[in-house]
SEFITOR-577479 format. One record per residue: residue number from 1; residue in one letter; x, y, z of N, C-alpha, C, O in turn. Coordinates in nm, 4 decimals, always signed. Example, Ala and Ser with C-alpha at 12.3 -4.5 7.8 and 13.67 -1.06 7.14 Angstrom:
BEGIN
 num residuo    neast   nnorth      nup   caeast  canorth     caup    ceast   cnorth      cup    oeast   onorth      oup
   1       A  +1.3190  -0.5690  +0.7800  +1.2300  -0.4500  +0.7800  +1.3200  -0.3300  +0.7800  +1.4236  -0.3319  +0.8465
   2       S  +1.2850  -0.2250  +0.7080  +1.3670  -0.1060  +0.7140  +1.2900  +0.0030  +0.7870  +1.3409  +0.1138  +0.8039
END
This chain:
BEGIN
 num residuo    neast   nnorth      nup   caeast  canorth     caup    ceast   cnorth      cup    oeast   onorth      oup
   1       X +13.2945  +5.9786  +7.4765 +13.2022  +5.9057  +7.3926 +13.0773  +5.8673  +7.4705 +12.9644  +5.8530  +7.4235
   2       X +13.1218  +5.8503  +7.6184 +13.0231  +5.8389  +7.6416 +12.8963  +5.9268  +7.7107 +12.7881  +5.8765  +7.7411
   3       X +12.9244  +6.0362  +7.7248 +12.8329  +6.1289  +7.7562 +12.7945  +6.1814  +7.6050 +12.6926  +6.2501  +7.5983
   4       X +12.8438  +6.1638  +7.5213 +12.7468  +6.1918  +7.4037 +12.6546  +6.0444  +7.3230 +12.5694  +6.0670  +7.2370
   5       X +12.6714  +5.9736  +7.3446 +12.5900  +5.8521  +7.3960 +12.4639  +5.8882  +7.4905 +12.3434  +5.8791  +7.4671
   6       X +12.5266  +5.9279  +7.5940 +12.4050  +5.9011  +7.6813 +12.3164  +6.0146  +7.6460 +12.1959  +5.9913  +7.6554
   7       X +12.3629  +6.1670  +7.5959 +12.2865  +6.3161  +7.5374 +12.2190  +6.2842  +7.4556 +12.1170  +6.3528  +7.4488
   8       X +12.2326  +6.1601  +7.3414 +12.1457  +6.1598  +7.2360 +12.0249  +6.0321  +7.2947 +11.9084  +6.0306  +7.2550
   9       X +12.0738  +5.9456  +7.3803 +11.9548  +5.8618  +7.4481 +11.8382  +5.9658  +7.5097 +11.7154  +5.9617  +7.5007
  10       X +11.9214  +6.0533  +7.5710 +11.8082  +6.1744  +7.6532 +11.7374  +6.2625  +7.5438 +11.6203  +6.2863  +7.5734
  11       X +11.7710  +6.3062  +7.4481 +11.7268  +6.3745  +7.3316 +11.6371  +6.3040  +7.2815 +11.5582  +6.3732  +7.2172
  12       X +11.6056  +6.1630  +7.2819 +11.5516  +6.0254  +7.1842 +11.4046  +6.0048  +7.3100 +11.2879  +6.0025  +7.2711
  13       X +11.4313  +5.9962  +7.4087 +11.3442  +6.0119  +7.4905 +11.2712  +6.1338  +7.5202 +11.1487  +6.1341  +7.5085
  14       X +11.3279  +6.2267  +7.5536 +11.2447  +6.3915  +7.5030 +11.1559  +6.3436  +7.4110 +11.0351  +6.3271  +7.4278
  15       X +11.2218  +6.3215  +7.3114 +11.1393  +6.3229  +7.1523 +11.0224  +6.2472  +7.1698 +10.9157  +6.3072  +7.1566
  16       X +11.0209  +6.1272  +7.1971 +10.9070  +6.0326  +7.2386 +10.8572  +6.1256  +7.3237 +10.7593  +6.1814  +7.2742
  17       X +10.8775  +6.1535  +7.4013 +10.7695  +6.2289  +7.5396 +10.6800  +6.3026  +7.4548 +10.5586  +6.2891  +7.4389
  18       X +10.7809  +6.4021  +7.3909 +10.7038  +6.5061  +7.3218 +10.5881  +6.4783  +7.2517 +10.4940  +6.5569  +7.2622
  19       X +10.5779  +6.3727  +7.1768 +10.5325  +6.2596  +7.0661 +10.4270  +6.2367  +7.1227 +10.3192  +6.2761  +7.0781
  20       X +10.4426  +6.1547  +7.2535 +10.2989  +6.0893  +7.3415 +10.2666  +6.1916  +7.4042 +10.1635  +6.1508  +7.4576
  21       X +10.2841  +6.3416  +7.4525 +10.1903  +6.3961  +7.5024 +10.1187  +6.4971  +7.3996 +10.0217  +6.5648  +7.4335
  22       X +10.1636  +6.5004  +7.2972 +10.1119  +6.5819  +7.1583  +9.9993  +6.6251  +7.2165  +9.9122  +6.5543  +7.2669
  23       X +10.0035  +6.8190  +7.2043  +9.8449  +6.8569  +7.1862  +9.8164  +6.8129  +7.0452  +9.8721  +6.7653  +6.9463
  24       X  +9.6238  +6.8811  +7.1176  +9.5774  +6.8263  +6.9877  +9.5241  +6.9429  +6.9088  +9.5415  +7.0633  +6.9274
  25       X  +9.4602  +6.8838  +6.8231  +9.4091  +6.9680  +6.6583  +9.2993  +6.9864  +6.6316  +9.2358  +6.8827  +6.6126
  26       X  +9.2340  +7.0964  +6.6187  +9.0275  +7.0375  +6.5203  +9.0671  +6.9532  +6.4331  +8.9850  +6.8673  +6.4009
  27       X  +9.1995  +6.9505  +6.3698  +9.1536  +6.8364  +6.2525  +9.1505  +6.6837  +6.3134  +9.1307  +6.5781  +6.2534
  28       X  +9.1717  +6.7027  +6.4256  +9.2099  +6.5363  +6.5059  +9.0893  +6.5104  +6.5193  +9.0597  +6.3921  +6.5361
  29       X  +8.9841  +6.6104  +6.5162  +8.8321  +6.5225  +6.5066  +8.7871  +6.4176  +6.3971  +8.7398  +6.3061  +6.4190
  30       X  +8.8138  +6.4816  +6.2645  +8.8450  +6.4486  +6.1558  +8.7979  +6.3018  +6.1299  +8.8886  +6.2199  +6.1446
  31       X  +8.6686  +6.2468  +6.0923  +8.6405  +6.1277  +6.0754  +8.5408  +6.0465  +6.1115  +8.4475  +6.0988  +6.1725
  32       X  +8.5378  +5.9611  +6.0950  +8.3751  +5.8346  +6.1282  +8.3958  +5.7877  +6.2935  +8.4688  +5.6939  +6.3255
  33       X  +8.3355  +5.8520  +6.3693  +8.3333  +5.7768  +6.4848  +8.2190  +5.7357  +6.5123  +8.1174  +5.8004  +6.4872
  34       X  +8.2208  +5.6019  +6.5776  +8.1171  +5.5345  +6.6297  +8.1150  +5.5432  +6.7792  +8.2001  +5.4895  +6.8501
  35       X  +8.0297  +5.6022  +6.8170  +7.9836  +5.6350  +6.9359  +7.8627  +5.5523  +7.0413  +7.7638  +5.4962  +6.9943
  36       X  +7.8935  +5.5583  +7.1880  +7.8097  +5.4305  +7.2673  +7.7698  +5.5425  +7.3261  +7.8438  +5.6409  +7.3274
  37       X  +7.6071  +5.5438  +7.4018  +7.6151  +5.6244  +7.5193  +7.4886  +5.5778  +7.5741  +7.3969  +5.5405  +7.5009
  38       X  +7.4803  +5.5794  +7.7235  +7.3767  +5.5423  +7.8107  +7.3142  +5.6451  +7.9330  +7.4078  +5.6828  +8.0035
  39       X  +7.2482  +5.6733  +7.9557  +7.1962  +5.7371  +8.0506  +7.2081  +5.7080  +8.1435  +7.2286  +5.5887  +8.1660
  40       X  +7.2017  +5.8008  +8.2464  +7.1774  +5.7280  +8.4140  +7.0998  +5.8621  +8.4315  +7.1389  +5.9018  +8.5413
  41       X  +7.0278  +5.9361  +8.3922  +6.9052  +6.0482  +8.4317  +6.8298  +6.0280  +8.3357  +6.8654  +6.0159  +8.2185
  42       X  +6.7024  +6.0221  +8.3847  +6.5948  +6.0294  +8.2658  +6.4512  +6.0361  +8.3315  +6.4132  +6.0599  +8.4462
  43       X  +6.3944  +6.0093  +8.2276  +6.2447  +6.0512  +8.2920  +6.1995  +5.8950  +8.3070  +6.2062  +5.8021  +8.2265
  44       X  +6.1428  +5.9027  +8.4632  +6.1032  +5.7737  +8.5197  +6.0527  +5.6463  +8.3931  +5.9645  +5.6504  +8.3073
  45       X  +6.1503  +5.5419  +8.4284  +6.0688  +5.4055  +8.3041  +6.1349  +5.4386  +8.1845  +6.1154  +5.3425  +8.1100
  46       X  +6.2033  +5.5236  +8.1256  +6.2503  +5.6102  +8.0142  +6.3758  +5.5327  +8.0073  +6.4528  +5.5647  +8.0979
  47       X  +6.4290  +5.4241  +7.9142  +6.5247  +5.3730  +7.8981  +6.6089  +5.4653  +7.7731  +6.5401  +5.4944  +7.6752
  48       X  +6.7446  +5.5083  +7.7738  +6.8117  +5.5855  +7.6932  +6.9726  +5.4819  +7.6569  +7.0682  +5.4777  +7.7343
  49       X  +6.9670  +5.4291  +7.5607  +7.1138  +5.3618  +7.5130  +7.0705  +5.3766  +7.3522  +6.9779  +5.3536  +7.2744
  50       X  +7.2093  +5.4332  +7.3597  +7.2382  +5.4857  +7.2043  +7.3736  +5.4663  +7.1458  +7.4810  +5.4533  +7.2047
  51       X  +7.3400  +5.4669  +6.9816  +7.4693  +5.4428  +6.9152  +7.4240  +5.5504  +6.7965  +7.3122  +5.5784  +6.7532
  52       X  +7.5500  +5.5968  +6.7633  +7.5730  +5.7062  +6.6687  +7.6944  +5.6555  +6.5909  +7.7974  +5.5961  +6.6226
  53       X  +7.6388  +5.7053  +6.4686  +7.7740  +5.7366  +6.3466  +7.8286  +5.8600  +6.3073  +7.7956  +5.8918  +6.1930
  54       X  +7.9058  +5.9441  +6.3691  +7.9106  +6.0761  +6.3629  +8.0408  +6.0816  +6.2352  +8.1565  +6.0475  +6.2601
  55       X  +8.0007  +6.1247  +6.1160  +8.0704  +6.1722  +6.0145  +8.1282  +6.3234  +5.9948  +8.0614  +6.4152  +5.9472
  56       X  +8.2721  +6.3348  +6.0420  +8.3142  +6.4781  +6.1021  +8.4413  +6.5156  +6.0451  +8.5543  +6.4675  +6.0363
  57       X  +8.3674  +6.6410  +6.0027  +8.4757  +6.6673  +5.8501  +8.6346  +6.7634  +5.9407  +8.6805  +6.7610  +6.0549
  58       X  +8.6652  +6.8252  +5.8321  +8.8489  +6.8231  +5.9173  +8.8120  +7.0214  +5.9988  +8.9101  +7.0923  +6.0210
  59       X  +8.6829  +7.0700  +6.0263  +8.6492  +7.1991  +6.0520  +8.5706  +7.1858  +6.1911  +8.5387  +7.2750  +6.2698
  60       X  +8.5392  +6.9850  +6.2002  +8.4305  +6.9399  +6.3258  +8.3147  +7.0087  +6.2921  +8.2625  +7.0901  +6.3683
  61       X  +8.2706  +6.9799  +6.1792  +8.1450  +6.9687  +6.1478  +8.0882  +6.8699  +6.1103  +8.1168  +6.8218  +6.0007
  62       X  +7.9766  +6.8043  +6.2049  +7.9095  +6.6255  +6.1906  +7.8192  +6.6898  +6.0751  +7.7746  +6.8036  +6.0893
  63       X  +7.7914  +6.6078  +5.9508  +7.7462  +6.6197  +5.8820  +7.6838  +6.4852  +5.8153  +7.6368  +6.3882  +5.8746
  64       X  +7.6980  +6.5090  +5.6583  +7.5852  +6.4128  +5.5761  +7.6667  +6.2432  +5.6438  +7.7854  +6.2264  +5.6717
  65       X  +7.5678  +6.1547  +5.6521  +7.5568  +6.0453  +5.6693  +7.5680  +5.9988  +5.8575  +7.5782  +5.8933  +5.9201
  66       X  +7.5600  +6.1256  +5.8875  +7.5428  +6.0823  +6.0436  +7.4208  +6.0386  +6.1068  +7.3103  +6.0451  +6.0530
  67       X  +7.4436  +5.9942  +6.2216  +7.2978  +5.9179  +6.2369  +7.2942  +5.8737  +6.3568  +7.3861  +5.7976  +6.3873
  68       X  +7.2035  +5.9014  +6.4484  +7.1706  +5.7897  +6.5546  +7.0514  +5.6667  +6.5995  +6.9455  +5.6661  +6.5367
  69       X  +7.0660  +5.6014  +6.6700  +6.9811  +5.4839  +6.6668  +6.9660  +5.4459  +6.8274  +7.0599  +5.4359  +6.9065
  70       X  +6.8824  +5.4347  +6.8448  +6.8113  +5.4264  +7.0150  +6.7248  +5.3486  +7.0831  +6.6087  +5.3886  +7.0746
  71       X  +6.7459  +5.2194  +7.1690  +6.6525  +5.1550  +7.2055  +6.5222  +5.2012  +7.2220  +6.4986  +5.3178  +7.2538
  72       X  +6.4319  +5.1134  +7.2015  +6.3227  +5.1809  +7.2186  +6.2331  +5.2330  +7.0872  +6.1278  +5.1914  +7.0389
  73       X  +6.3346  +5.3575  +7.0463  +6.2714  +5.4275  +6.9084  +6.2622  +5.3900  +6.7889  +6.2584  +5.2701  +6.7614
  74       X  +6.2569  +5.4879  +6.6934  +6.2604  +5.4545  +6.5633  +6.4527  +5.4105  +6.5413  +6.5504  +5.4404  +6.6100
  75       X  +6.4377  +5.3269  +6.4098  +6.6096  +5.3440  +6.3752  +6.6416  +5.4906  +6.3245  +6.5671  +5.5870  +6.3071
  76       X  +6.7497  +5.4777  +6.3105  +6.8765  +5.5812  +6.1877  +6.8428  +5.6964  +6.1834  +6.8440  +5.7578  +6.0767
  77       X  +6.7950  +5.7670  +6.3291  +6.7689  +5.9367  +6.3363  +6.8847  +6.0200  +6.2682  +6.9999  +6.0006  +6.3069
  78       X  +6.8622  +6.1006  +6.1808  +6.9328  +6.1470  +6.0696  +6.9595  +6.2891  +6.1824  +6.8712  +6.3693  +6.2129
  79       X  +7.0980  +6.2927  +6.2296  +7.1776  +6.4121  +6.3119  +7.2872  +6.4982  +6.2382  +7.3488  +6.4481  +6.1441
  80       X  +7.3198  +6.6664  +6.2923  +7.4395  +6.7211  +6.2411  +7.4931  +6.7821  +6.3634  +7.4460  +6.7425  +6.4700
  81       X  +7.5905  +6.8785  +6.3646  +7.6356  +6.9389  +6.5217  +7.7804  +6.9529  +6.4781  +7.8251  +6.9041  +6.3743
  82       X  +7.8417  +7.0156  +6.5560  +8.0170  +7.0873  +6.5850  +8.1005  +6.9619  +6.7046  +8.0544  +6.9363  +6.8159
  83       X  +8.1928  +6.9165  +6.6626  +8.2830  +6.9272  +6.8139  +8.3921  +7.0173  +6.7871  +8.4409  +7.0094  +6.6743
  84       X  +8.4286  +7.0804  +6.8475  +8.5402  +7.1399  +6.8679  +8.6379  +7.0701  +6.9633  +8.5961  +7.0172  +7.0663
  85       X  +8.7867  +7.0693  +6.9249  +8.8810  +7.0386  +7.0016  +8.9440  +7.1640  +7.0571  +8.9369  +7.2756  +7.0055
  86       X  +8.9931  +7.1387  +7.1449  +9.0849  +7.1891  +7.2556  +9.2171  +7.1397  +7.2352  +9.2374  +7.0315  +7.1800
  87       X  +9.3307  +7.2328  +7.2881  +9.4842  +7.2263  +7.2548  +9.5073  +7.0932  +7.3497  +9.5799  +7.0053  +7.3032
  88       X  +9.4383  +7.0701  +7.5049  +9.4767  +6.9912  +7.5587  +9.4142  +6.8264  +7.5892  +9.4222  +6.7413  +7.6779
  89       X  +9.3516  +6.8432  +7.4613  +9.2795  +6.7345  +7.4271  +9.1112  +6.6971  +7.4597  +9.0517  +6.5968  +7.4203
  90       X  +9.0638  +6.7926  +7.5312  +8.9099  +6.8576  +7.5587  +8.8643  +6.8388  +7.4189  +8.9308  +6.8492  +7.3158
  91       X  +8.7428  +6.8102  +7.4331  +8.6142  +6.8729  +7.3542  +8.4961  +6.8806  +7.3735  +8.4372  +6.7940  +7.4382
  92       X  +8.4506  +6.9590  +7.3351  +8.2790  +6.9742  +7.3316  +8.2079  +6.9450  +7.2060  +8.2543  +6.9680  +7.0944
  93       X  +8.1181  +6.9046  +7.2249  +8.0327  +6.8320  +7.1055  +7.8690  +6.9025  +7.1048  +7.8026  +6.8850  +7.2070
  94       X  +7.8106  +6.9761  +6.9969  +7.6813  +7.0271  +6.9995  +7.5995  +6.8998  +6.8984  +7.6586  +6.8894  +6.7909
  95       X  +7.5192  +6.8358  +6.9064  +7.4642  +6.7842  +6.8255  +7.3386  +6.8258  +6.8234  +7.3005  +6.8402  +6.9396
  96       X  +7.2458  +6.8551  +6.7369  +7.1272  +6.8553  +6.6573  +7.0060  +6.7888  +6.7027  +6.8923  +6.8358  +6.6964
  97       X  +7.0371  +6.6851  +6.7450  +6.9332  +6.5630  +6.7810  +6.8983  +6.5478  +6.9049  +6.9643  +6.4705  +6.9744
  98       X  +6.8031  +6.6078  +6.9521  +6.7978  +6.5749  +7.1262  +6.8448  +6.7451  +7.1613  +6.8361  +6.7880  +7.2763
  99       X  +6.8855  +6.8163  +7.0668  +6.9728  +6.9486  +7.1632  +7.0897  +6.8404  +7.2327  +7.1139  +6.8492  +7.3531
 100       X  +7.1343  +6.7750  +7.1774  +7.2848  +6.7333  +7.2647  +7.4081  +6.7822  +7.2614  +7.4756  +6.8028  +7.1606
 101       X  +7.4467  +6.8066  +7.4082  +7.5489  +6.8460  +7.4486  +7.6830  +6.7709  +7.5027  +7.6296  +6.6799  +7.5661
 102       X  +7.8130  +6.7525  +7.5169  +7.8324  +6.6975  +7.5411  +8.0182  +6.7300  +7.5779  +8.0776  +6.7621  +7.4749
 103       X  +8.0776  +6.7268  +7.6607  +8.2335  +6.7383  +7.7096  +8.3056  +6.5841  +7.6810  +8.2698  +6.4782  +7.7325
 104       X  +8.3898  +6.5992  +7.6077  +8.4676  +6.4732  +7.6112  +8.6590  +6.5043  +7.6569  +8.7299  +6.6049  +7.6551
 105       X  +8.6804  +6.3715  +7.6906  +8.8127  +6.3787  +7.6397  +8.8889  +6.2955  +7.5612  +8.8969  +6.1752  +7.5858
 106       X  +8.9560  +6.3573  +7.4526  +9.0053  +6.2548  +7.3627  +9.1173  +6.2021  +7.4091  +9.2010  +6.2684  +7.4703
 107       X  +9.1262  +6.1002  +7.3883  +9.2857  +5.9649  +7.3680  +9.4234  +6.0564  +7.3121  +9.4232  +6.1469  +7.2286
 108       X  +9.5397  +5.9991  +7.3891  +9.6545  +6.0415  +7.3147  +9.6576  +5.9997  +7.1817  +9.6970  +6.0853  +7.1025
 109       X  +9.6296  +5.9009  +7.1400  +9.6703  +5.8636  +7.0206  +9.5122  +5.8579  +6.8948  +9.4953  +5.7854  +6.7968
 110       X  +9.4269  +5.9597  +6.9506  +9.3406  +6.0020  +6.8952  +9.2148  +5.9608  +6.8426  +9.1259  +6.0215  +6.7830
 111       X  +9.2301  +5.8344  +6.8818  +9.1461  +5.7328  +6.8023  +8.9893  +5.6743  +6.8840  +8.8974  +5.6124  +6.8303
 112       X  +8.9991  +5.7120  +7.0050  +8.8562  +5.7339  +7.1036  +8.8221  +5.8873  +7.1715  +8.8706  +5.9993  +7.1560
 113       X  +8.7323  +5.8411  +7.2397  +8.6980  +5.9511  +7.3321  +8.6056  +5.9006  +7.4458  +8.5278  +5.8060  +7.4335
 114       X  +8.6215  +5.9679  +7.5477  +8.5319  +5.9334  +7.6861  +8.4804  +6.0404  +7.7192  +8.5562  +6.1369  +7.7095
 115       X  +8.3214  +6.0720  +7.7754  +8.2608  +6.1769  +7.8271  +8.1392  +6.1515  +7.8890  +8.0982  +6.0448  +7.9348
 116       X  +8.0771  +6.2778  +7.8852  +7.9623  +6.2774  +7.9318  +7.8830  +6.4043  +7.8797  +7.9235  +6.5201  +7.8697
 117       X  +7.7774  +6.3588  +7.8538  +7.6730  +6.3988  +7.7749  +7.5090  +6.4994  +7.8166  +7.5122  +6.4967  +7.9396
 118       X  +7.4399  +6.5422  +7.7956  +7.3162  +6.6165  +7.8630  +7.2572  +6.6366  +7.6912  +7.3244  +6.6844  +7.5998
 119       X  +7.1076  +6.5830  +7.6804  +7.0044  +6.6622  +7.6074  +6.9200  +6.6450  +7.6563  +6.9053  +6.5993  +7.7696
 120       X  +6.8064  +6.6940  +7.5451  +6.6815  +6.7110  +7.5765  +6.6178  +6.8476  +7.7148  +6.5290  +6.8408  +7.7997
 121       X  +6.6992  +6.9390  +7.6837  +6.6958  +7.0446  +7.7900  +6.7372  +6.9245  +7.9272  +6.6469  +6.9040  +8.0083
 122       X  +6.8442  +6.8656  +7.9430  +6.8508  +6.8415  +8.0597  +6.8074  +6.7118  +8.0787  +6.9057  +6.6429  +8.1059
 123       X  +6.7050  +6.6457  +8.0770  +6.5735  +6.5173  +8.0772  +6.6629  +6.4121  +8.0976  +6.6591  +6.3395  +8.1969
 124       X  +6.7557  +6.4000  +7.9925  +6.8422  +6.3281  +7.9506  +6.9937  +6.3145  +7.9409  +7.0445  +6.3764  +7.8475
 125       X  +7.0661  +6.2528  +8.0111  +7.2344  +6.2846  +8.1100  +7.3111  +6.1300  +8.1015  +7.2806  +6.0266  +8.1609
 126       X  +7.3911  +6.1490  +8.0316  +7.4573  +6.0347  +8.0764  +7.6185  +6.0312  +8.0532  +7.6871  +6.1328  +8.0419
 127       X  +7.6753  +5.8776  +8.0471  +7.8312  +5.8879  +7.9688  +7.8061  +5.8662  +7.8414  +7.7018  +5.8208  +7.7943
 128       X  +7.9424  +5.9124  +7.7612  +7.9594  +5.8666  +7.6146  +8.0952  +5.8346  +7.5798  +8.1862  +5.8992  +7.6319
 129       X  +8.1263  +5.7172  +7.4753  +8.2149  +5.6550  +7.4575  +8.2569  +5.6292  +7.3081  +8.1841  +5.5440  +7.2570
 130       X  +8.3401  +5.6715  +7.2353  +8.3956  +5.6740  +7.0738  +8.4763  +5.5793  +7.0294  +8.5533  +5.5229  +7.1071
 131       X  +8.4705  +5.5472  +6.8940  +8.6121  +5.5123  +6.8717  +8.5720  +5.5485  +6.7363  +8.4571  +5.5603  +6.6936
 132       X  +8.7002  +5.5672  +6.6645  +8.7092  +5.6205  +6.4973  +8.7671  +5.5296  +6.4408  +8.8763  +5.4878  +6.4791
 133       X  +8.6868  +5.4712  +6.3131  +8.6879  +5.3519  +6.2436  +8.7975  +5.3788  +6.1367  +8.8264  +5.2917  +6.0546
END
């Protein structure tokens, strides 16, 4: 009894493992993320901190109602662009606005992302930071 006790504790734990290291999906892009990002390259005096609403349908295509907003500039720059996911939780992000580029990695449990970013041919480099509302 009791080694089949202890086979199904080990089976129960597998299962969880399996669970928390889940690859991931394009559809795990899937949704409203609100996005932070700041520069640390730029063109001298050139302050860059930004927030985005990236609206990203279940194919990772940012589309209608996305938007970014940028010290400094005008508000609610109207943006579109791809992320694609990766099996091991990678992604890349093309956005529209700026030519932005960008490598992230998403959260096990799917709901942020951490990276780092390049537009403006380059000019412009920094980190970027998500979470999905």
């Amino acid at each position: 009894m009791k080694i089949k006790t202890l086979f199904l504790i080990t089976l129960a734990l597998l299962a969880g493992t399996e669970i928390a290291n889940a690859s991931c999906k394009q559809i795990d892009a899937k949704g409203t993320w609100i996005t932070y990002q700041a520069a640390f390259v730029t063109n001298p005096g050139d302050q860059h901190v930004g927030q985005c609403k990236l609206v990203v349908d279940k194919t990772g295509h940012v589309g209608e109602g996305s938007y970014c907003e940028f010290i400094n500039l005008s508000p609610q720059l109207p943006t579109e662009g791809q992320i694609t996911v990766n099996k091991d939780c990678s992604a890349s992000i093309e956005g529209t606005l700026g030519e932005m580029h960008g490598q992230v990695q998403i959260a096990k449990n799917k709901q942020t992302y951490s990276g780092r970013f390049s537009a403006q041919g380059g000019d412009v480099s920094g980190i970027t930071n998500a979470v999905k509302q």
